[in-house]
C-alpha positions as CSV (number, residue, x, y, z in Angstrom):
1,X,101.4,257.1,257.9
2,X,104.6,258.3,258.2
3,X,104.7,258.5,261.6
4,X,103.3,254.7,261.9
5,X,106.6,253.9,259.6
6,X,109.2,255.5,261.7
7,X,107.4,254.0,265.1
8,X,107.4,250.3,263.3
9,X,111.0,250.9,262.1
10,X,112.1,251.0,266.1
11,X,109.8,248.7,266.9
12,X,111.1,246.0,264.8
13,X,114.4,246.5,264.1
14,X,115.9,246.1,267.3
15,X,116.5,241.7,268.9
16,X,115.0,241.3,272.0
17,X,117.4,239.3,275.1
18,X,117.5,236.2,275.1
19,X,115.0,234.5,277.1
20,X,112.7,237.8,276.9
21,X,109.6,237.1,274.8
22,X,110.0,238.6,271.6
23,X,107.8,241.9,270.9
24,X,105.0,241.5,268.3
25,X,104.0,243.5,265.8
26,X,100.1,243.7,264.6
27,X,99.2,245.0,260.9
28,X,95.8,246.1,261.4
29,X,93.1,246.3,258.8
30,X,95.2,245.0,256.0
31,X,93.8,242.7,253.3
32,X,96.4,240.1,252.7
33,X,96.4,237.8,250.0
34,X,96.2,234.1,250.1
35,X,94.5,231.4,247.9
36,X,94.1,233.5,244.7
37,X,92.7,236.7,246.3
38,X,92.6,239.3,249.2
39,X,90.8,238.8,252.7
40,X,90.4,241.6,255.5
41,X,92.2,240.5,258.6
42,X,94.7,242.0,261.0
43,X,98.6,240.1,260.8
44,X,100.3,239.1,263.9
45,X,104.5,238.8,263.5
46,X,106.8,238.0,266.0
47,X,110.3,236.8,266.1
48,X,110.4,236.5,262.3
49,X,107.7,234.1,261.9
50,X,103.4,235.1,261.1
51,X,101.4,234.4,264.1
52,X,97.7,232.8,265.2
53,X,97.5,235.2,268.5
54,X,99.7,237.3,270.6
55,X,101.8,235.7,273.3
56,X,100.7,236.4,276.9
57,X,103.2,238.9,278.2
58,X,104.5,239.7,274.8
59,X,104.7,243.6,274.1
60,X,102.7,244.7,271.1
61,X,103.0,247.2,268.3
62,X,99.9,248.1,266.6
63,X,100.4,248.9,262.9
64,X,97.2,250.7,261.3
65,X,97.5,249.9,257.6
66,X,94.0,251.2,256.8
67,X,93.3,248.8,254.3
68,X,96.5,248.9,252.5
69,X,97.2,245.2,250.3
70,X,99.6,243.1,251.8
71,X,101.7,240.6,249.4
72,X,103.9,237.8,249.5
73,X,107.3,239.0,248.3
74,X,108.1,237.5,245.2
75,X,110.8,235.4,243.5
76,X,112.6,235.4,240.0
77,X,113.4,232.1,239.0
78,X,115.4,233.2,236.1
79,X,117.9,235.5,236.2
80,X,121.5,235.9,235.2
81,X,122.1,238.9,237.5
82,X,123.0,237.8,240.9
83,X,126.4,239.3,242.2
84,X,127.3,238.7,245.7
85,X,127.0,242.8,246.6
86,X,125.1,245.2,248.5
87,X,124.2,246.9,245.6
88,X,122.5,243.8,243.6
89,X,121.2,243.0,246.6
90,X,118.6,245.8,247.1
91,X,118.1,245.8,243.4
92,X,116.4,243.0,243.9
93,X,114.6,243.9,247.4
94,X,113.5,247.1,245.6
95,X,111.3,245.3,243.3
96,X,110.1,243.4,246.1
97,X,112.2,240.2,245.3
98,X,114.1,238.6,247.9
99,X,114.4,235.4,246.1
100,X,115.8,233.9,242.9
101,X,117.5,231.0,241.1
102,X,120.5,231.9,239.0
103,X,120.7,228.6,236.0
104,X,124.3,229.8,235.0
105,X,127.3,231.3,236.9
106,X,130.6,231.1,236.8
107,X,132.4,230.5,240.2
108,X,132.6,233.5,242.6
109,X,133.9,232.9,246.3
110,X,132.1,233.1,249.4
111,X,129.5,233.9,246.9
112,X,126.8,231.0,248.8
113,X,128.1,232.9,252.1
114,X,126.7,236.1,251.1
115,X,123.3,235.0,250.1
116,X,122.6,233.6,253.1
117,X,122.7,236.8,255.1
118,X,118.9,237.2,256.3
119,X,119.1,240.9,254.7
120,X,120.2,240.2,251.3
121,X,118.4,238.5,248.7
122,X,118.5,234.8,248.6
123,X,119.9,233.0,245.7
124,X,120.3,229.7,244.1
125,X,122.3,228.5,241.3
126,X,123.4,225.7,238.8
127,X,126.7,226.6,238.4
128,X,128.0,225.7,234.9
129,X,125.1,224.5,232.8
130,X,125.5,220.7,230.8
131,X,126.1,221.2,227.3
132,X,128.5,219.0,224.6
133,X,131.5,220.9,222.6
134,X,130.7,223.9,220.8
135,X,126.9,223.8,222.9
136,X,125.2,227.0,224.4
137,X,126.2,228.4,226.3
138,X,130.2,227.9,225.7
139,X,129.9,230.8,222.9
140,X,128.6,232.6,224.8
141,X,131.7,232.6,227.7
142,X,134.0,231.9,225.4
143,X,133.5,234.5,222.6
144,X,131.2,237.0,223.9
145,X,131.3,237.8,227.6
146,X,135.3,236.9,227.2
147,X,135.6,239.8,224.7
148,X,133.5,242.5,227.2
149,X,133.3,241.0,230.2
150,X,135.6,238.5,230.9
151,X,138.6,239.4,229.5
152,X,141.3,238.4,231.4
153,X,140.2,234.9,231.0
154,X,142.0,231.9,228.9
155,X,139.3,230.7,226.0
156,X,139.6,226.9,227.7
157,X,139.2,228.1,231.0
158,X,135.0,228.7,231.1
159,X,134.8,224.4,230.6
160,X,134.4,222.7,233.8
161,X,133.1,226.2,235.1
162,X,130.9,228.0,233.4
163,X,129.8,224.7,231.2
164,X,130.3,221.5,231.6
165,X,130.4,218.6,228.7
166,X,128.1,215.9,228.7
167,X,128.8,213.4,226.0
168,X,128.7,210.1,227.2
169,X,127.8,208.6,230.7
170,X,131.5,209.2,231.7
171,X,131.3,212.9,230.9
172,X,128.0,213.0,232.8
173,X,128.8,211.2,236.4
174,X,132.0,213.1,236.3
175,X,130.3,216.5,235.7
176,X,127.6,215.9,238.3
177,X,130.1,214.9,240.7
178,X,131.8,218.4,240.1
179,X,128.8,220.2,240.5
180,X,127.7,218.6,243.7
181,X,131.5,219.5,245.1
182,X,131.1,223.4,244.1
183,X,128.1,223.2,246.1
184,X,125.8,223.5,243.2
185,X,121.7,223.3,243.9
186,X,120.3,222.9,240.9
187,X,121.8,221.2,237.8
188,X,121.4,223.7,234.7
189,X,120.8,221.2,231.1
190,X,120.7,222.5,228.1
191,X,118.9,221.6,224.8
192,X,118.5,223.5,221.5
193,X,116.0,222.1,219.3
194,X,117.4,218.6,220.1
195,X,115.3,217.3,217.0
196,X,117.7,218.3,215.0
197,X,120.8,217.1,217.3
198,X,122.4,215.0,214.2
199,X,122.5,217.9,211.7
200,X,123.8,219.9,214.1
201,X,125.9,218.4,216.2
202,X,129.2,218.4,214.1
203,X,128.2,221.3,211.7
204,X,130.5,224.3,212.8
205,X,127.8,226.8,211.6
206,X,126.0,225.8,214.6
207,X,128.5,226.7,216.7
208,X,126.6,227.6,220.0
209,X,123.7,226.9,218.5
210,X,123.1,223.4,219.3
211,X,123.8,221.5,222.9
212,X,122.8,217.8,224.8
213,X,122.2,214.3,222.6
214,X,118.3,214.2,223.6
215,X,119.1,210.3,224.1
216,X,121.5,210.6,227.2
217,X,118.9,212.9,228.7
218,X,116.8,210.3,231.1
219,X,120.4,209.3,232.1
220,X,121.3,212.9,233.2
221,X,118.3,213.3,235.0
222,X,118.4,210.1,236.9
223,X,121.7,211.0,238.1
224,X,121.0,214.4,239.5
225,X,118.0,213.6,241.0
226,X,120.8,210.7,242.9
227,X,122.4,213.8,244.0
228,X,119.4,215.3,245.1
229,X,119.8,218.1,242.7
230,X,117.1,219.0,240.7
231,X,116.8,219.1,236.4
232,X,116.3,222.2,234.9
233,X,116.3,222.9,231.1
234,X,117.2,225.6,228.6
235,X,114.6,224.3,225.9
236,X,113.9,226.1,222.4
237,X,110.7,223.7,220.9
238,X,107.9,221.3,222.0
239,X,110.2,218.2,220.8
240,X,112.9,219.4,223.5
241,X,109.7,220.5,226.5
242,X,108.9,216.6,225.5
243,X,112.2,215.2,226.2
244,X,112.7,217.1,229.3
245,X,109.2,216.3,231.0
246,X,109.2,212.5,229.9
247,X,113.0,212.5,231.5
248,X,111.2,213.7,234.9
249,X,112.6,217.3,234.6
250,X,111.1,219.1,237.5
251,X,111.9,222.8,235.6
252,X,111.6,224.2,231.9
253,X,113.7,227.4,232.2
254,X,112.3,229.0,229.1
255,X,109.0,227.8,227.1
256,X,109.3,227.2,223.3
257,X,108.6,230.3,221.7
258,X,110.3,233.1,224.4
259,X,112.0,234.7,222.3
260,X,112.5,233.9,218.3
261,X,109.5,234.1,216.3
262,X,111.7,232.0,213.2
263,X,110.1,228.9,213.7
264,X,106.3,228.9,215.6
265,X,105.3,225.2,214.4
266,X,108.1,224.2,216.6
267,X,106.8,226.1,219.2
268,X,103.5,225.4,220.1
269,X,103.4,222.7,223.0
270,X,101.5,219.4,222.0
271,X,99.0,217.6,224.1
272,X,101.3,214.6,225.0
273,X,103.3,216.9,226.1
274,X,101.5,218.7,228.5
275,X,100.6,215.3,229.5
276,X,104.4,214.0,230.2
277,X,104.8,217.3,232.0
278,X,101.7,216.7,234.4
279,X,103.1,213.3,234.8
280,X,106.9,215.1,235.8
281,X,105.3,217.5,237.8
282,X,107.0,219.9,236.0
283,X,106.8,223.8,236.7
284,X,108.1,225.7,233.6
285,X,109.4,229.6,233.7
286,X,108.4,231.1,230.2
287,X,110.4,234.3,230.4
288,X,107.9,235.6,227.6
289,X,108.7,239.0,227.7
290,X,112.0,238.3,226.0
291,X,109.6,238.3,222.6
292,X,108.1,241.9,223.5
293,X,111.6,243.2,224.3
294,X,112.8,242.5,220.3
295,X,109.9,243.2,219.1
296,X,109.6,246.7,221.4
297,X,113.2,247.4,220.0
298,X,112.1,246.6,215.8
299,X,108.9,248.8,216.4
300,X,111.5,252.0,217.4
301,X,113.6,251.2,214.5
302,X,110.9,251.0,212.0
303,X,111.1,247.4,211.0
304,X,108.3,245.6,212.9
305,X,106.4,243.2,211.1
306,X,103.0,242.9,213.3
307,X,101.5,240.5,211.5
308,X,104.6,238.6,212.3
309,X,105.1,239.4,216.1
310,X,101.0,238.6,216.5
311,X,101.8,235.0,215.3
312,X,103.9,235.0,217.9
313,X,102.2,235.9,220.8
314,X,99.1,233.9,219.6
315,X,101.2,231.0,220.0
316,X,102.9,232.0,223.3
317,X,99.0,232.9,224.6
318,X,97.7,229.4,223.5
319,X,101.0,227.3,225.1
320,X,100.3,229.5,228.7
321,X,96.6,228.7,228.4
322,X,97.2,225.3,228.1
323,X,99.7,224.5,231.0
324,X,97.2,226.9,232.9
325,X,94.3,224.6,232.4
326,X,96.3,221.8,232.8
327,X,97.6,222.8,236.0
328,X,101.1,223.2,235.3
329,X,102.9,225.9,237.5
330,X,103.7,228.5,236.1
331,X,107.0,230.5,237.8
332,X,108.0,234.1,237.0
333,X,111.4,234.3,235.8
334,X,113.1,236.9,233.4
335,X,116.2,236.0,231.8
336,X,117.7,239.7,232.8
337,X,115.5,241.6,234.6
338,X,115.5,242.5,238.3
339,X,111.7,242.8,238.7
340,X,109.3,240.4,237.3
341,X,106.6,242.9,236.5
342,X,107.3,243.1,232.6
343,X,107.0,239.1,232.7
344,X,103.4,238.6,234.3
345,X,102.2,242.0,232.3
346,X,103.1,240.4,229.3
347,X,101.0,237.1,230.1
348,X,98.2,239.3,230.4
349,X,98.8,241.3,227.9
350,X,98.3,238.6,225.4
351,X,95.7,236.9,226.9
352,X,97.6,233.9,228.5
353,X,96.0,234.1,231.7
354,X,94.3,236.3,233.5
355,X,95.6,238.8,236.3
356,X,94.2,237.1,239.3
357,X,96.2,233.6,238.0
358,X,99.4,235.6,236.7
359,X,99.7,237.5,239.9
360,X,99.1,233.6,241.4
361,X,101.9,232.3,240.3
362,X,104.0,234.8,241.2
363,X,103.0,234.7,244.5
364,X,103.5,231.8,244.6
365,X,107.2,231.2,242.7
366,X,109.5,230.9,245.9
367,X,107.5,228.0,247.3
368,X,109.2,225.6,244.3
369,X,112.3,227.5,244.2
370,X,112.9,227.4,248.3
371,X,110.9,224.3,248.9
372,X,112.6,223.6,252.2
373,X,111.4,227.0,253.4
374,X,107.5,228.3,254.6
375,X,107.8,231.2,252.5
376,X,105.2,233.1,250.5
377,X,102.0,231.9,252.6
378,X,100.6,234.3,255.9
379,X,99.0,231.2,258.2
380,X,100.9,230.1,261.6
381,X,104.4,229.4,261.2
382,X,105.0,231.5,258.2
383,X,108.8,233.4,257.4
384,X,107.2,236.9,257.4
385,X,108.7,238.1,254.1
386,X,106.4,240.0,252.1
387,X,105.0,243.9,251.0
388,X,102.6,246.4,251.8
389,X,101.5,247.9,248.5
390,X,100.0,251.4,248.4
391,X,97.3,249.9,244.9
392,X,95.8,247.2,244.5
393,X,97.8,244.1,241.6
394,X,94.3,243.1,240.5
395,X,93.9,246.5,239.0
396,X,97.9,246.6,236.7
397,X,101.1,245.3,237.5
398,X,102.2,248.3,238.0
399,X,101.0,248.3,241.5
400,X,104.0,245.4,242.5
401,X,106.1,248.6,242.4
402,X,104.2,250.6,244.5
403,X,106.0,249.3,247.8
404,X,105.3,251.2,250.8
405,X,107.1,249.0,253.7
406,X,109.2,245.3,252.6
407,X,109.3,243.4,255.6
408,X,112.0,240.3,255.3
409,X,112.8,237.8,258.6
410,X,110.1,240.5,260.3
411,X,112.8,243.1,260.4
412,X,111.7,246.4,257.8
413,X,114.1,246.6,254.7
414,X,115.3,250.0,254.9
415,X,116.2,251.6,251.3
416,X,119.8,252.2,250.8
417,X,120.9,255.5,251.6
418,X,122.3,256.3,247.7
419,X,118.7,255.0,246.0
């Protein structure tokens, strides 16, 4: 096999002249997935792009995979950890990600530049999320990172970077049209148990613990979508899921319940509100795991409750079951993470869904997140971007890090010499 590696590493890593047919490349005897499931074929690649048959005249490199799983690479759809580097870069490609949306980023320049070199990873962002005054995330820039990370930074300059305010209809059309200037793709809104917006919103013990009036909401959403830039929504319980779908949100970036266990009759998503989300076509990005981390973290220190943290996943099971049925997309996202392995293991873990449908949707992530692009899908036409895996997914997640060759543009992703 190693021998078949370093002959496909020549073979594909060097462009053809122009006006010479481009070489191919055949993956024999693989079993690639598509629809929910493997199938035994052989792949054709040229020129970047999946092929029906070779091209008369076209040199050919026979690749004998002997059975070996072939994926779709995969995409995170929530992360915070995006840097415009080498290094970030194949921390992601390791894992087998090469694409993900970032919903929160300060500005960085030539940062959009970067990401769209065909061998980095390929990232989206929000740019400063919509909040109101003392809303998550502002705390968060303004107090935490500015005390560890950030810390040659003036307190008032994270607002109209990091955050943006959103009070009135003023505040909104003037964010938006900041957002779409910085070259934003996505529009990053926030709200934090929104049912409570009145208590909270002038109470300074709620200081970043509280964001958007749920009632200018439809307005914000309306807007973007004006901009062509779609919603997506930090949400904490069903009431604010509710408000985002019936809006016409097309992204929940969390799921009530992904982290905090405090308040689980908050969390469980309703039936009208699956409904409102069908209705939005809403795809929603749980990041789950979150939970498991805490409560991985109490269990080491001695101060797990289990009774407690079952609760929790119980309702976290039920609210993936239902979108599942309902035919809501699920998208793997993490929060943190680089891989999103923990994330689908934990959705089967507690019996959320079951491997085949986890390992679905995240096979099938990228398609919302790069729209625009044929991407994660092995017919005619195809970006071939995807990984040979030495195990098979259906049998552990574990096996979505047992890479043997990542294969982005066509070209073989080579691991960096200091890994």
């Amino acid at each position: 096999m190693a021998i078949m590696i370093s002959l496909l590493l020549a073979a594909i890593s060097m462009a053809p002249p122009e006006g010479v047919i481009p070489d191919v490349t055949i993956y024999e005897d693989v079993q690639v997935w598509e629809d929910g499931g493997f199938s035994q074929r052989n792949l054709i690649v040229s020129g970047g792009r999946i092929l029906s048959s070779v091209p008369e005249g076209a040199a050919v490199t026979r690749v004998a995979l002997e059975g070996r799983d072939i994926v779709p690479a995969m995409a995170n759809a929530h992360t915070h950890l995006t840097n415009a580097s080498e290094e970030q870069s194949w921390a992601y490609l390791k894992e087998g990600v090469y694409y993900a949306w970032n919903p929160n980023l300060i500005q960085i320049p030539d940062w959009h530049a970067f990401m769209a070199r065909p061998d980095t990873y390929e990232v989206k962002t929000s740019w400063g999320g919509m909040t109101e005054p003392g809303g998550h995330p502002e705390k968060l820039y303004t107090v935490n990172l500015r005390e560890w990370v950030y810390t040659d930074r003036a307190e008032d300059s994270f607002l109209g970077d990091a955050f943006h305010y959103g009070r009135t209809e003023e505040e909104i059309v003037a964010a938006l049209d900041l957002l779409t200037a910085q070259n934003a793709d996505f529009v990053k809104m926030l709200l934090v148990f929104s049912e409570d917006y009145a208590e909270r919103r002038n109470d300074p013990a709620y200081y970043g613990s509280k964001a958007l009036n749920p009632e200018n909401v439809p307005f914000l959403v309306a807007e973007a979508k004006k901009r062509g830039l779609p919603s997506y929504f930090h949400v904490e319980s069903n009431f604010d899921l509710g408000v985002a779908a019936r809006a016409g949100a097309q992204f929940a970036g969390h799921l009530p319940g992904y982290a905090s266990g405090n308040r689980l009759a908050d969390y469980a998503i309703t039936l009208p509100t699956l409904s409102a989300m069908q209705a939005a076509d809403m795809a929603a990005v749980p990041t789950y795991a979150l939970a498991r981390y805490g409560y991985d973290a109490a269990e080491e220190a001695g101060t797990l409750d289990p009774a407690a943290r079952d609760a929790h996943y119980a309702v976290q099971a039920a609210n993936l079951r239902l979108l599942q049925d309902g035919g809501v997309a699920l998208l793997t996202g993490t929060d943190a993470a680089f891989h999103v392995r923990d994330e689908l293991g934990h959705w089967v873990a507690i019996g959320g869904v079951t491997m085949a449908e986890g390992l679905e949707a995240a096979f099938t992530t990228a398609r919302r997140l790069f729209p625009e692009r044929r991407i994660q899908c092995f017919y005619a036409g195809c970006e071939a971007d995807f990984l040979v895996l030495t195990q098979n997914p259906l049998e552990g997640v574990e096996a979505l890090s047992a890479i043997e060759l990542r294969i982005k543009g066509g070209a073989l992703v080579e691991a960096r010499a200091d890994d």
